[in-house]
Each structure stands twice: as structure tokens, then as C-alpha cells.
N, C-alpha and C positions, 0 to 999 in steps of 0.2 A: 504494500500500500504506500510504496514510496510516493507515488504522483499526487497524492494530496496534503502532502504536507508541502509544506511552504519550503523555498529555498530563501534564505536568510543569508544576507552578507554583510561582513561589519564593515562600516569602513573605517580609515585609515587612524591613527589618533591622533591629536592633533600637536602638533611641533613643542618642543620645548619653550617657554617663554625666553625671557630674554634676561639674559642676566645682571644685577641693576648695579647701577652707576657709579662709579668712584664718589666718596661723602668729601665735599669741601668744606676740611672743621672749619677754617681762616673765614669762608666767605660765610658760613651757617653762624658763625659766631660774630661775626661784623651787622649781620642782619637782625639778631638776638642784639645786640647795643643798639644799633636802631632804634628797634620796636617798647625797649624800655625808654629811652630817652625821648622816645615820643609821649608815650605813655603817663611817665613825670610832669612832663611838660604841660600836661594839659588840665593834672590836679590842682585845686584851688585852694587860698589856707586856711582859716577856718574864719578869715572877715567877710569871705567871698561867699559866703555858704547862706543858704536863705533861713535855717536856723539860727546862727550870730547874728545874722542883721534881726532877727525877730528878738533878739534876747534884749539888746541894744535897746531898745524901745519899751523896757520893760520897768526902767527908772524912771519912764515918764509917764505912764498912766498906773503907775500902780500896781497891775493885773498880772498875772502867767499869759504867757502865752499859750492857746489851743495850738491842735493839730491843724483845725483850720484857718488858721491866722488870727484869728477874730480874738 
């Protein structure tokens, strides 16, 4: 009863990937200083904060400050 069974062929498999790239510590690590010196760069210090500034304001009428400003 060969003729009803299915002929079945595998195909090929498929290629090795590709093997990965030399790491450039010098340039990974110039781009790692980068990313932090941006990063610094763009934190504010605590007069810049909309919490300080609400504190600030807090000798002059009296009250705490809420969450929502008021």
C-alpha cells in the first residue's frame, strides 16, 4: 500500500547565521558618557522643581501646601 501514502521531502535547513561583530569597548563606552552627561544635564535642583517653588509660598499665606496646588 505504498501508493497512498504521501511522499514527504524535507527541505534543506536553513544556513548558519552569521557570526556577530567584533564589540567596540572604546566606542560603547564613549557613547555610555554621552548618554549620562546628557542625562545630568537635563536634571533640575530642587529650586527648579514645582514642589520648592510651592513650598516657597508657604510663609506667605500660612497654609501647607495640597497635592493640588490649592
Amino acid at each position: 500500500m505504498s501508493f497512498l501514502t504521501p511522499k514527504v521531502t524535507v527541505p534543506p535547513p536553513p544556513p548558519p547565521p552569521e557570526p556577530p561583530a567584533k564589540v567596540d569597548y572604546a566606542r560603547a563606552e564613549a557613547m555610555a558618557a554621552e548618554a549620562t552627561a546628557a542625562a545630568t544635564g537635563r536634571r533640575k535642583g530642587r529650586g527648579g522643581t514645582i514642589v520648592a517653588g510651592a513650598l516657597g509660598d508657604t510663609k506667605e499665606t500660612g497654609q501647607t501646601p495640597t497635592l493640588l496646588g490649592g
